[in-house]
Structures are given as C-alpha cells and as structure tokens.
ModelCIF file with pLDDT and N, C-alpha, C, O atoms, coordinates in Angstrom:
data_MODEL
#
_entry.id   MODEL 
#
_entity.id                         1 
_entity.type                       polymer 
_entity.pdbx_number_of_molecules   1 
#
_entity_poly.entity_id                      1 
_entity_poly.type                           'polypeptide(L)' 
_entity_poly.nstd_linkage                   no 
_entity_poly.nstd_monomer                   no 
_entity_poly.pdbx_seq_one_letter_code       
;(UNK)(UNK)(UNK)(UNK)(UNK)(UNK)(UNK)(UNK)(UNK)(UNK)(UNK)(UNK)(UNK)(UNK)(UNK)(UNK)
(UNK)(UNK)(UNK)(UNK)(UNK)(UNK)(UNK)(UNK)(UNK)(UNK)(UNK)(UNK)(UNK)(UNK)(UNK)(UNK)
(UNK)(UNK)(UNK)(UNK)(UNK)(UNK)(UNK)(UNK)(UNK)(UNK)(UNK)(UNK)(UNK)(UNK)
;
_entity_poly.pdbx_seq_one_letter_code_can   XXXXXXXXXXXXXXXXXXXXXXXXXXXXXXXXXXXXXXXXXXXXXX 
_entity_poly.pdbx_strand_id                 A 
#
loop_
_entity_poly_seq.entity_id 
_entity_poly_seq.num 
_entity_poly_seq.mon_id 
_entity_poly_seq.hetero 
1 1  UNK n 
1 2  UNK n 
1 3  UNK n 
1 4  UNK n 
1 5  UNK n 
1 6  UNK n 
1 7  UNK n 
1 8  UNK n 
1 9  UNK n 
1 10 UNK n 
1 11 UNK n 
1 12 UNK n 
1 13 UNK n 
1 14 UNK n 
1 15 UNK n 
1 16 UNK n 
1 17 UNK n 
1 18 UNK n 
1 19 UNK n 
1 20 UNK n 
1 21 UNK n 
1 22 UNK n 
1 23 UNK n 
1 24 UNK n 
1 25 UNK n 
1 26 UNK n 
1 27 UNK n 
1 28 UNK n 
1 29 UNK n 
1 30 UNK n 
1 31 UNK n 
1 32 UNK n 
1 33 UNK n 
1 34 UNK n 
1 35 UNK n 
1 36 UNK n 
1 37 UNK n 
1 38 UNK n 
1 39 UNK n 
1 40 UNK n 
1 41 UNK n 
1 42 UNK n 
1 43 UNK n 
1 44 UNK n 
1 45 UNK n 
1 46 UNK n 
#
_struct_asym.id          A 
_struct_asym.entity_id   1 
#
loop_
_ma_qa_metric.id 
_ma_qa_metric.mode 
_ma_qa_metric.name 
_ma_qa_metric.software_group_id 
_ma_qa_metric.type 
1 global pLDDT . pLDDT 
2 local  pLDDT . pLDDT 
#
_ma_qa_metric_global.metric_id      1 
_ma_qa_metric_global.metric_value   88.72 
_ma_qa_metric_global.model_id       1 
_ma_qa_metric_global.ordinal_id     1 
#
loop_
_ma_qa_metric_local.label_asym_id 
_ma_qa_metric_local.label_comp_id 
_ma_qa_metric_local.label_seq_id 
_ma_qa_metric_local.metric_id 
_ma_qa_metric_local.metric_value 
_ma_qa_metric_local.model_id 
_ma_qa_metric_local.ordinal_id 
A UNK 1  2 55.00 1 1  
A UNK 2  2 65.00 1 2  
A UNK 3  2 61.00 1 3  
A UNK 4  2 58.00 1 4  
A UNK 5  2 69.00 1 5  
A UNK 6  2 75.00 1 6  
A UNK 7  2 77.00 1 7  
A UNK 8  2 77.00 1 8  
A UNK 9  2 75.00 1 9  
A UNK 10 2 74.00 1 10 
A UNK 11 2 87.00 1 11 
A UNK 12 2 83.00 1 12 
A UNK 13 2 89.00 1 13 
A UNK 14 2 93.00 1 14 
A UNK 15 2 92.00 1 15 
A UNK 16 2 93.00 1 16 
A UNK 17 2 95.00 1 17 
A UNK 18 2 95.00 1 18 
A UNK 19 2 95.00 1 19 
A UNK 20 2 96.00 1 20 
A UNK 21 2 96.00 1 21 
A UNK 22 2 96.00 1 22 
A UNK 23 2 97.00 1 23 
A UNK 24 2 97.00 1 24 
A UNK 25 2 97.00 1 25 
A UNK 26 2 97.00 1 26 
A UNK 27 2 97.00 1 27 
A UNK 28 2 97.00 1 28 
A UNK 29 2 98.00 1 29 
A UNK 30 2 98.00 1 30 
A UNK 31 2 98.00 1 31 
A UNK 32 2 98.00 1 32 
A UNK 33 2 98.00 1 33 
A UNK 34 2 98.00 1 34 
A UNK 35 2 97.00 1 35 
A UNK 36 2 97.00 1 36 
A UNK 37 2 97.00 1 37 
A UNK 38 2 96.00 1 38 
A UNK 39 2 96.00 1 39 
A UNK 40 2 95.00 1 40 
A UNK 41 2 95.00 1 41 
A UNK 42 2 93.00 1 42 
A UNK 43 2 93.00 1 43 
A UNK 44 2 91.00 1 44 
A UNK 45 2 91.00 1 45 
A UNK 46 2 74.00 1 46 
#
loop_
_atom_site.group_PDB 
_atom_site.id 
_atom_site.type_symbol 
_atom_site.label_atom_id 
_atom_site.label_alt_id 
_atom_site.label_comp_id 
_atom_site.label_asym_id 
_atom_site.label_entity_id 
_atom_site.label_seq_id 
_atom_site.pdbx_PDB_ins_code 
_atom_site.Cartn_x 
_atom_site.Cartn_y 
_atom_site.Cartn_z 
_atom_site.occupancy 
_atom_site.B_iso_or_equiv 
_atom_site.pdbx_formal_charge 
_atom_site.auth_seq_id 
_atom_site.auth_comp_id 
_atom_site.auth_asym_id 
_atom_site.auth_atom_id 
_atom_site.pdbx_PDB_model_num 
ATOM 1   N N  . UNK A 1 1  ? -32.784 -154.797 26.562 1.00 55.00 ? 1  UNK A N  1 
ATOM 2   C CA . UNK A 1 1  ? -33.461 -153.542 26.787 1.00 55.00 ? 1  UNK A CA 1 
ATOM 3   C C  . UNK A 1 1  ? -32.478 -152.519 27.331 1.00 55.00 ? 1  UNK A C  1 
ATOM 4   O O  . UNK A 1 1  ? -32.109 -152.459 28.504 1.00 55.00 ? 1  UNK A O  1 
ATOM 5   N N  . UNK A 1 2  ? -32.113 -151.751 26.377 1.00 65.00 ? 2  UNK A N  1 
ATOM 6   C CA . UNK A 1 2  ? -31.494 -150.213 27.188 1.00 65.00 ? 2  UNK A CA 1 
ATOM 7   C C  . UNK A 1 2  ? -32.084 -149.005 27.252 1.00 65.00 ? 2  UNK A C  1 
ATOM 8   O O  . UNK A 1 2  ? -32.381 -148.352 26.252 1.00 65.00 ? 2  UNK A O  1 
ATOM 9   N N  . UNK A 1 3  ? -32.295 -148.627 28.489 1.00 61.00 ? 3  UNK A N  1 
ATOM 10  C CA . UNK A 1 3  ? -33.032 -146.878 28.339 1.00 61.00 ? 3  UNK A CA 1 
ATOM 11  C C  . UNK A 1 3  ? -32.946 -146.803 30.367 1.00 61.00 ? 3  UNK A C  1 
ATOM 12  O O  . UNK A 1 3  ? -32.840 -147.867 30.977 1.00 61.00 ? 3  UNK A O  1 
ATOM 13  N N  . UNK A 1 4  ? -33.000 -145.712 30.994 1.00 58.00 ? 4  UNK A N  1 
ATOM 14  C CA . UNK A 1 4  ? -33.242 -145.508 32.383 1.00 58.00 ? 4  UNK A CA 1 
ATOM 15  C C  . UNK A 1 4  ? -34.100 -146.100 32.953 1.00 58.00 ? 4  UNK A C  1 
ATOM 16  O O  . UNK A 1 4  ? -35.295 -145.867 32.774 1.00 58.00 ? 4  UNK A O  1 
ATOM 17  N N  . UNK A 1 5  ? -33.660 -146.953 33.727 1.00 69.00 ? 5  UNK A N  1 
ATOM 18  C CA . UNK A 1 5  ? -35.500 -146.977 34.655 1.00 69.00 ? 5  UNK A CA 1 
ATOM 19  C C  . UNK A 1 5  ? -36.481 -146.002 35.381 1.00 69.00 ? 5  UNK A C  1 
ATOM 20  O O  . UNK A 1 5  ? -37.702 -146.060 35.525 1.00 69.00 ? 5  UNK A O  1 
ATOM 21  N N  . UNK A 1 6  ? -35.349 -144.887 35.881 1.00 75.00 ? 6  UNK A N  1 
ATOM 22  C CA . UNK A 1 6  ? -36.069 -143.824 36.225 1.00 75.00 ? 6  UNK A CA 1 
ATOM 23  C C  . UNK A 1 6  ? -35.551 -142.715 35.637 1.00 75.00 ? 6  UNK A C  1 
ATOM 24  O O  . UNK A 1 6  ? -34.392 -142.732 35.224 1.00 75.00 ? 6  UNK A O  1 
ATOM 25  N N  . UNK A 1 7  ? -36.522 -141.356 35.498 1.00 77.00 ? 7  UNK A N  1 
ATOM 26  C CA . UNK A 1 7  ? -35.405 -140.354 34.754 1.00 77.00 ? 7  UNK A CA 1 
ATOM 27  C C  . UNK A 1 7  ? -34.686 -139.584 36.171 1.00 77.00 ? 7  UNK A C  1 
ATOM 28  O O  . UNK A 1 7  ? -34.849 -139.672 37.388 1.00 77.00 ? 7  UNK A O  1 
ATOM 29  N N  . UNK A 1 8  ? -33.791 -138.777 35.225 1.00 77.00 ? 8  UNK A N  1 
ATOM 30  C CA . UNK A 1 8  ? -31.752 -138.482 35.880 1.00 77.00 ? 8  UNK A CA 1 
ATOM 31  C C  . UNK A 1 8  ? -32.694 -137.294 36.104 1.00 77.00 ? 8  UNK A C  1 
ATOM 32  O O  . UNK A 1 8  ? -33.542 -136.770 35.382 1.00 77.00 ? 8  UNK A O  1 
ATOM 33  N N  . UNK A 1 9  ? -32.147 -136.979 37.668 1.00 75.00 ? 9  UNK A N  1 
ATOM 34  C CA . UNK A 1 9  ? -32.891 -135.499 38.170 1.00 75.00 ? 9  UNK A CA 1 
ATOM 35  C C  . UNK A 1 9  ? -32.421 -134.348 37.068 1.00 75.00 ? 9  UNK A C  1 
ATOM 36  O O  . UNK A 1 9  ? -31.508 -134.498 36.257 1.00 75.00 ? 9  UNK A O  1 
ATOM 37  N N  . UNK A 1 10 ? -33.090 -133.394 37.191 1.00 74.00 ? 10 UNK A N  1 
ATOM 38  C CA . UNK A 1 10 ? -32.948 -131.959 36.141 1.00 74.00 ? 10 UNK A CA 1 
ATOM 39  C C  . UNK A 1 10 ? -31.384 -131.110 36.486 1.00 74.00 ? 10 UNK A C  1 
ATOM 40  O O  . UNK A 1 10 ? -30.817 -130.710 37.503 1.00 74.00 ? 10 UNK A O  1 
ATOM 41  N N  . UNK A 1 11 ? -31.234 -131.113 35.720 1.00 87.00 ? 11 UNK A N  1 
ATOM 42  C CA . UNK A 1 11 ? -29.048 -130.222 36.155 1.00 87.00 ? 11 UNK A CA 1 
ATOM 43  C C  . UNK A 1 11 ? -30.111 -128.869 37.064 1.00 87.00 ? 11 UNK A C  1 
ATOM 44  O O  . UNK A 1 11 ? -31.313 -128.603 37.072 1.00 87.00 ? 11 UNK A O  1 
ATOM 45  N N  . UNK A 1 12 ? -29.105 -128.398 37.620 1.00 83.00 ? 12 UNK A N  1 
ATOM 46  C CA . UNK A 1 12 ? -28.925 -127.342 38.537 1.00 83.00 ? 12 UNK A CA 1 
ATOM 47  C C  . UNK A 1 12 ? -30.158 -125.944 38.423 1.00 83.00 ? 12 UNK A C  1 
ATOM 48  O O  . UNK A 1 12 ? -31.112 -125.513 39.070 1.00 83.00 ? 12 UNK A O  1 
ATOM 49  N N  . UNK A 1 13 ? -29.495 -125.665 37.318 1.00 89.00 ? 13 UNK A N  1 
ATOM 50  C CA . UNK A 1 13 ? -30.557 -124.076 36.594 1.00 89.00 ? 13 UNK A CA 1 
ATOM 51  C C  . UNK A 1 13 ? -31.805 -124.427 36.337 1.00 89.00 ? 13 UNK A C  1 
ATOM 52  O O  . UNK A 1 13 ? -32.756 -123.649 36.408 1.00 89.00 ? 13 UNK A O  1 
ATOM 53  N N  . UNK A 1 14 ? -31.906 -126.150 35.883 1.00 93.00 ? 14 UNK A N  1 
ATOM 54  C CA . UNK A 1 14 ? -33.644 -126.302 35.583 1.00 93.00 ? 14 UNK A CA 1 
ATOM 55  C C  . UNK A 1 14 ? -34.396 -126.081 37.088 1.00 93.00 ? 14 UNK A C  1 
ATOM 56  O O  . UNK A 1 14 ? -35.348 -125.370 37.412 1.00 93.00 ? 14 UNK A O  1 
ATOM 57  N N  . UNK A 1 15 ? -33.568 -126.978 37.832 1.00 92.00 ? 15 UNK A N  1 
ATOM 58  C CA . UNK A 1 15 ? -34.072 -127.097 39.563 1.00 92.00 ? 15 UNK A CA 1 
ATOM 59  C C  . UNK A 1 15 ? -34.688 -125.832 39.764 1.00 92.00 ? 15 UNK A C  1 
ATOM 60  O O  . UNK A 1 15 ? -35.851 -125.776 40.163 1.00 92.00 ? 15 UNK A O  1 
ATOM 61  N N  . UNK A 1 16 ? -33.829 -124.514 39.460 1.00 93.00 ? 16 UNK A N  1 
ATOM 62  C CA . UNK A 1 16 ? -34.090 -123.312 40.181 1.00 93.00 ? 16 UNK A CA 1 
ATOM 63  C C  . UNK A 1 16 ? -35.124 -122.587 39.220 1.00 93.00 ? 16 UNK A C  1 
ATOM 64  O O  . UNK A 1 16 ? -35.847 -121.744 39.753 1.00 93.00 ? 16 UNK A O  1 
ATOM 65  N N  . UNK A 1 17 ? -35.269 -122.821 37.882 1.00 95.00 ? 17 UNK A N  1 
ATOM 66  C CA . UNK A 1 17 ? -36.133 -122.827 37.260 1.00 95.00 ? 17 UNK A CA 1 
ATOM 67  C C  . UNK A 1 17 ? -37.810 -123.133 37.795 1.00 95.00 ? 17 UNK A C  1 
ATOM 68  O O  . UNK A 1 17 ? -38.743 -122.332 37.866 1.00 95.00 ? 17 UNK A O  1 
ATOM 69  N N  . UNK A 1 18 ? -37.767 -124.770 38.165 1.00 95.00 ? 18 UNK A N  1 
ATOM 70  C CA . UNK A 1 18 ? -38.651 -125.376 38.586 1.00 95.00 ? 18 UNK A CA 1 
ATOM 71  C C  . UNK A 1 18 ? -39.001 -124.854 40.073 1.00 95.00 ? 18 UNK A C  1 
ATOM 72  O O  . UNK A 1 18 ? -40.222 -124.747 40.183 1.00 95.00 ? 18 UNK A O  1 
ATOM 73  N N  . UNK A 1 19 ? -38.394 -124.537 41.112 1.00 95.00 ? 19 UNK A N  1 
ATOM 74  C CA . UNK A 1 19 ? -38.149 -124.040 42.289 1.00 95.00 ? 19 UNK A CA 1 
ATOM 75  C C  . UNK A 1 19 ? -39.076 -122.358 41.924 1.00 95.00 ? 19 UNK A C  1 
ATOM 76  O O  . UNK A 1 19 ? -40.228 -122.231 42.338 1.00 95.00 ? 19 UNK A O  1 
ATOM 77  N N  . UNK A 1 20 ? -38.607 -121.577 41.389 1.00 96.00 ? 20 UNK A N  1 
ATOM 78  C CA . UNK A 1 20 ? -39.008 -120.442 41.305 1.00 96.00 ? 20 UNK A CA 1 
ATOM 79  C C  . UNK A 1 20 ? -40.411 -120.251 40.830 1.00 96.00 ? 20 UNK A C  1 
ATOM 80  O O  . UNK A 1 20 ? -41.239 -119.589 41.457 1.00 96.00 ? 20 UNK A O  1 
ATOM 81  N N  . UNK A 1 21 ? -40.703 -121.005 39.424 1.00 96.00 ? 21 UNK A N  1 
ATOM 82  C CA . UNK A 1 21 ? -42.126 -121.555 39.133 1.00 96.00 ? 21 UNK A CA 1 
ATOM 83  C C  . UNK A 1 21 ? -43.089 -121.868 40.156 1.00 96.00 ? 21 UNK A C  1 
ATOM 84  O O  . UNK A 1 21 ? -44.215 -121.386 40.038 1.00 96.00 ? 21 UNK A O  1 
ATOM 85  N N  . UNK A 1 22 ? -42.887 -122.418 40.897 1.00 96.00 ? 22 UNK A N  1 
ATOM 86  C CA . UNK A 1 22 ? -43.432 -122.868 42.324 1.00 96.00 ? 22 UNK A CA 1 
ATOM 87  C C  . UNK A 1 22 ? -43.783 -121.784 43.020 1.00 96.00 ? 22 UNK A C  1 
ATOM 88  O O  . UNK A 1 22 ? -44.963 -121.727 43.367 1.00 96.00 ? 22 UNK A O  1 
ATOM 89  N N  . UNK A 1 23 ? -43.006 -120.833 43.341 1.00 97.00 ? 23 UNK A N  1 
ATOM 90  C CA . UNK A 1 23 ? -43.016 -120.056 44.069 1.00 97.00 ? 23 UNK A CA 1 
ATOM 91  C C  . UNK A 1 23 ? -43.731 -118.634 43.520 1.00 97.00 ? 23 UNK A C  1 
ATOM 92  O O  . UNK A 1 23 ? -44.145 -117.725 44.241 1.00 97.00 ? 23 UNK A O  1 
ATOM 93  N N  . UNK A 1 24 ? -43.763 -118.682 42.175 1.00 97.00 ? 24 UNK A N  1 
ATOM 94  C CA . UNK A 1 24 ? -44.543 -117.747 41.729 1.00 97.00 ? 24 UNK A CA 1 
ATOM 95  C C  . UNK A 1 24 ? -46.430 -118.026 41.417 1.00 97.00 ? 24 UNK A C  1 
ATOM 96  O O  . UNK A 1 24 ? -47.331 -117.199 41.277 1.00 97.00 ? 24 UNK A O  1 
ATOM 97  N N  . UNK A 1 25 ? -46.448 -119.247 41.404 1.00 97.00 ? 25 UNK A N  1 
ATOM 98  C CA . UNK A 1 25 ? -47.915 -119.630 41.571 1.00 97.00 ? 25 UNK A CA 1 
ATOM 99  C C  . UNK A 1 25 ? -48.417 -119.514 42.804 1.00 97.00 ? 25 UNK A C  1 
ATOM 100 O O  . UNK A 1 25 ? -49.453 -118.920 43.103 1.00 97.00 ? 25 UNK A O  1 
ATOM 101 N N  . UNK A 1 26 ? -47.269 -120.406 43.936 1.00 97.00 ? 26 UNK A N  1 
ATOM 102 C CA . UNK A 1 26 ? -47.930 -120.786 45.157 1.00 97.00 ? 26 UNK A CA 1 
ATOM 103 C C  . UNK A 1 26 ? -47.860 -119.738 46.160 1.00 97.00 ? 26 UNK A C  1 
ATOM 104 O O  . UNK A 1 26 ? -48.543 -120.033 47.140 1.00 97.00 ? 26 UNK A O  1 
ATOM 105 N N  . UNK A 1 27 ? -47.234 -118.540 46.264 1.00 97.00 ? 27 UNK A N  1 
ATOM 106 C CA . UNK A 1 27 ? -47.660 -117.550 46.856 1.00 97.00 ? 27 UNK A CA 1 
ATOM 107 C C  . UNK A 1 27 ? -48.746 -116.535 46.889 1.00 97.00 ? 27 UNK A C  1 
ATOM 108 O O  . UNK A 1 27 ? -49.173 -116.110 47.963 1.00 97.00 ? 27 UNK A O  1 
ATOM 109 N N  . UNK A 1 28 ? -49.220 -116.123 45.698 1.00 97.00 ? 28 UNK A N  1 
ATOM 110 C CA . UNK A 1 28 ? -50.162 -115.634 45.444 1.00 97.00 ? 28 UNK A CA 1 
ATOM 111 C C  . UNK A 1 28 ? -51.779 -116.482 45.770 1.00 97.00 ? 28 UNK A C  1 
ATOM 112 O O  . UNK A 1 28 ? -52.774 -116.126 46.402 1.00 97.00 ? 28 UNK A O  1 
ATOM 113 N N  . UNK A 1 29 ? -51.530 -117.397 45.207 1.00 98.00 ? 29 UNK A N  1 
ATOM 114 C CA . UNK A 1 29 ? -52.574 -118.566 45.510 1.00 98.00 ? 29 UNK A CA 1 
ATOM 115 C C  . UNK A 1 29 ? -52.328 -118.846 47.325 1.00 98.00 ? 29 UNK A C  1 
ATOM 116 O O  . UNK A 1 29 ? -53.379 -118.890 47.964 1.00 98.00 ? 29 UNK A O  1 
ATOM 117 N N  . UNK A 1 30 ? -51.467 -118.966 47.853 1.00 98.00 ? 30 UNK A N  1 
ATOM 118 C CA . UNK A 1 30 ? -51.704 -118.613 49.389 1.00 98.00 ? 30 UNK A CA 1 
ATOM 119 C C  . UNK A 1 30 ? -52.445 -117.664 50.026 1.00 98.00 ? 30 UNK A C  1 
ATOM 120 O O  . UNK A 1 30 ? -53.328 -117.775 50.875 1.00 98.00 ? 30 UNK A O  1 
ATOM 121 N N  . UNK A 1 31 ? -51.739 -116.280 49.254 1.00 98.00 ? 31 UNK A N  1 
ATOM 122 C CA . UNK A 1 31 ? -52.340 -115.579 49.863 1.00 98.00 ? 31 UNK A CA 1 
ATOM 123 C C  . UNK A 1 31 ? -53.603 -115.637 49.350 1.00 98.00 ? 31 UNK A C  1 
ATOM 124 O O  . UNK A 1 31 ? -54.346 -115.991 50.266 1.00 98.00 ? 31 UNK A O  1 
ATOM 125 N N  . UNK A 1 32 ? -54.277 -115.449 48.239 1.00 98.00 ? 32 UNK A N  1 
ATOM 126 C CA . UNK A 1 32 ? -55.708 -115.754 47.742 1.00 98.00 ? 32 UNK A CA 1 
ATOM 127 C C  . UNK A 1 32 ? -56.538 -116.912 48.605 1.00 98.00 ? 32 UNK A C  1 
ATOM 128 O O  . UNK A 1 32 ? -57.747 -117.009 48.396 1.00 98.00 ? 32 UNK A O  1 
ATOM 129 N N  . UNK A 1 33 ? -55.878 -117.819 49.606 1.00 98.00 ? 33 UNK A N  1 
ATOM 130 C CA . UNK A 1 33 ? -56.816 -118.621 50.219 1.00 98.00 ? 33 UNK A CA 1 
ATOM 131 C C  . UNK A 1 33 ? -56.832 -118.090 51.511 1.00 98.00 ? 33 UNK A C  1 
ATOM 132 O O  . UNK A 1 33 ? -57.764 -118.202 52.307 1.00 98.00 ? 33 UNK A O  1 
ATOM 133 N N  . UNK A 1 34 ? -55.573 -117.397 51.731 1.00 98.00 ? 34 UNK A N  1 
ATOM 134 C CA . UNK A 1 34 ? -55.698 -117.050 53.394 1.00 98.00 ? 34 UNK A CA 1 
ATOM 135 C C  . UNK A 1 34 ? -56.512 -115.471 53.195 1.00 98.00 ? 34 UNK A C  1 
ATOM 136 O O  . UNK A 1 34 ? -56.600 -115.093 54.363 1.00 98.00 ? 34 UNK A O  1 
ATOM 137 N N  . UNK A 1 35 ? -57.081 -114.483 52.402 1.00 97.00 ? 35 UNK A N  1 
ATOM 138 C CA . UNK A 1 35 ? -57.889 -113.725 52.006 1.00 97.00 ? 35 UNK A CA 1 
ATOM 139 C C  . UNK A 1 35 ? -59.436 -114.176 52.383 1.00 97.00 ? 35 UNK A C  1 
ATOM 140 O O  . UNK A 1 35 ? -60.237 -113.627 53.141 1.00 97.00 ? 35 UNK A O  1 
ATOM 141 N N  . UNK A 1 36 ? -59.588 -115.547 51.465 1.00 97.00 ? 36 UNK A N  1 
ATOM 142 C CA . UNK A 1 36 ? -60.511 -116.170 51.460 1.00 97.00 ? 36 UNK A CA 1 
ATOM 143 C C  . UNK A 1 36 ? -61.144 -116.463 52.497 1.00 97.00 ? 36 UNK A C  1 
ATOM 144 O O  . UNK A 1 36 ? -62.357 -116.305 52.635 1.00 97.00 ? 36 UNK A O  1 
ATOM 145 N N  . UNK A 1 37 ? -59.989 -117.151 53.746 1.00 97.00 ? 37 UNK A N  1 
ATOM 146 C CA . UNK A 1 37 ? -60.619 -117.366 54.977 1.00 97.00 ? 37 UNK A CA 1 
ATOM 147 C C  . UNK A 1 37 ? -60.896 -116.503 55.445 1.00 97.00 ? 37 UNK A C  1 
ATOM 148 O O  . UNK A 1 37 ? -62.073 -116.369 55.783 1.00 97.00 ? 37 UNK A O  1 
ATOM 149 N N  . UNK A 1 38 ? -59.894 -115.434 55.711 1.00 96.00 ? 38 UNK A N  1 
ATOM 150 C CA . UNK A 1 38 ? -60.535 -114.330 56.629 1.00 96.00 ? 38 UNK A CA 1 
ATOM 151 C C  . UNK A 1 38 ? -61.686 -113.294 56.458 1.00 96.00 ? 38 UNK A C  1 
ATOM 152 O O  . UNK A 1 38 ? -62.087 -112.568 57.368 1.00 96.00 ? 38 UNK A O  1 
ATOM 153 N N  . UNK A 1 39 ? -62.263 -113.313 54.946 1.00 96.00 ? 39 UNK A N  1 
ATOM 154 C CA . UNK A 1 39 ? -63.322 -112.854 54.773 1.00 96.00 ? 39 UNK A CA 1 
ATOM 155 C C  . UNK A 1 39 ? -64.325 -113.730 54.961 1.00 96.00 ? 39 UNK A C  1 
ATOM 156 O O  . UNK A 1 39 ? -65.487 -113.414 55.216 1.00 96.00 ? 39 UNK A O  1 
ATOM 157 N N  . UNK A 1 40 ? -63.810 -115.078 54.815 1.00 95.00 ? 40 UNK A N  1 
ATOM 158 C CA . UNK A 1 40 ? -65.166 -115.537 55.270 1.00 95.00 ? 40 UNK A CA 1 
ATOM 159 C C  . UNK A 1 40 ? -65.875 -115.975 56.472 1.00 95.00 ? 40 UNK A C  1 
ATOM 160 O O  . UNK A 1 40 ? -67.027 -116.375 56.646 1.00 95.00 ? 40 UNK A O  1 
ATOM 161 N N  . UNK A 1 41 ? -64.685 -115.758 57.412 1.00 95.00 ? 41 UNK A N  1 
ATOM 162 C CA . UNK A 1 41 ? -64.829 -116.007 58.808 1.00 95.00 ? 41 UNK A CA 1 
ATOM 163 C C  . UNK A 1 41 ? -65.644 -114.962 59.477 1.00 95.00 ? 41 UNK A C  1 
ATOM 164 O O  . UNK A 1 41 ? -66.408 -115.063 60.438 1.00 95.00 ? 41 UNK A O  1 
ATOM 165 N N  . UNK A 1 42 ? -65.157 -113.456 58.420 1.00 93.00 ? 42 UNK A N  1 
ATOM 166 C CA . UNK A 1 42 ? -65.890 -112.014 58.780 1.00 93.00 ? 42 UNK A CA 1 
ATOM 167 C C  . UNK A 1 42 ? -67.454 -112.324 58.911 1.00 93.00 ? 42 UNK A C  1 
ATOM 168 O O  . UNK A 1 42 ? -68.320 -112.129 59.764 1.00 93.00 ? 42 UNK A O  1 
ATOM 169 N N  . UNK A 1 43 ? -67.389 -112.876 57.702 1.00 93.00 ? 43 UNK A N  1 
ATOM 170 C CA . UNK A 1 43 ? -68.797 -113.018 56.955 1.00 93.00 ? 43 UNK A CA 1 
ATOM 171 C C  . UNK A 1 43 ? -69.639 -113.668 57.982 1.00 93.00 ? 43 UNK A C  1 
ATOM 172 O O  . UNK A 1 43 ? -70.538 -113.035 58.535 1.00 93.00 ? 43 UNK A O  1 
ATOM 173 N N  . UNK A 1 44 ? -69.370 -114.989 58.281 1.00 91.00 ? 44 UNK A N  1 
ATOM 174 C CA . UNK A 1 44 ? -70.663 -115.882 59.050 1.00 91.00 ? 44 UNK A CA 1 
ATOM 175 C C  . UNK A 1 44 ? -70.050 -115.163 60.560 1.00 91.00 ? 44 UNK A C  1 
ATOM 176 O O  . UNK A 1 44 ? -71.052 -114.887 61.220 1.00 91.00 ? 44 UNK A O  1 
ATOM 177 N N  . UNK A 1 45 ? -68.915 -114.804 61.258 1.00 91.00 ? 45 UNK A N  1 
ATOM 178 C CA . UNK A 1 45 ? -69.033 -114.504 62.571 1.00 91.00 ? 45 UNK A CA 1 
ATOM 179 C C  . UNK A 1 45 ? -69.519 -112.977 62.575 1.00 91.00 ? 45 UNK A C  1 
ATOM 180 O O  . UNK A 1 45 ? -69.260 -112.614 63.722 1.00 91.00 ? 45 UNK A O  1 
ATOM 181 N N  . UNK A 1 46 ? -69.953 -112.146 62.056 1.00 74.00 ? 46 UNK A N  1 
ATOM 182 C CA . UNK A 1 46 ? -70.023 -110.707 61.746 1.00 74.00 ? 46 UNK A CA 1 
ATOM 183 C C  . UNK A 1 46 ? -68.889 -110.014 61.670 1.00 74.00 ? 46 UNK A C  1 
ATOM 184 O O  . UNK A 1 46 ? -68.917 -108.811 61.412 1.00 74.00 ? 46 UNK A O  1 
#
C-alpha cells in the first residue's frame, strides 16, 4: 500500500488563503451575534 496516511498541510499562500476566508465570514457573523444580543437584552430588560 502506497499513498499518505494523513494529508501534507496546504503550502503557504493556500494557509493565508484559508486564514483570510475565515476571517471574512467570521467577523461579520460576530458581529451579527453580538447585535443580536444586545438587542435582545434591550428587548426583555426594556
């Protein structure tokens, strides 16, 4: 049997690729939950 047992991390540019991807979902979606709370904290405390 020849082939990897695990796969070979991504070269350099994919990393920052993958890195930046991240960061363009998960900020917005942060802030969209921390929005979330604080209106809704408005909401049930007045």
């Amino acid at each position: 049997m020849t082939g990897e047992s695990s796969p070979s991390p991504p070269e350099p540019s994919r990393r920052a690729l993958i890195a930046f991807s991240w960061v363009w979902v998960g900020l917005p979606l942060a802030y969209g939950l921390y929005e979330l709370v604080r209106k809704a904290t408005q909401l049930f405390t007045g």
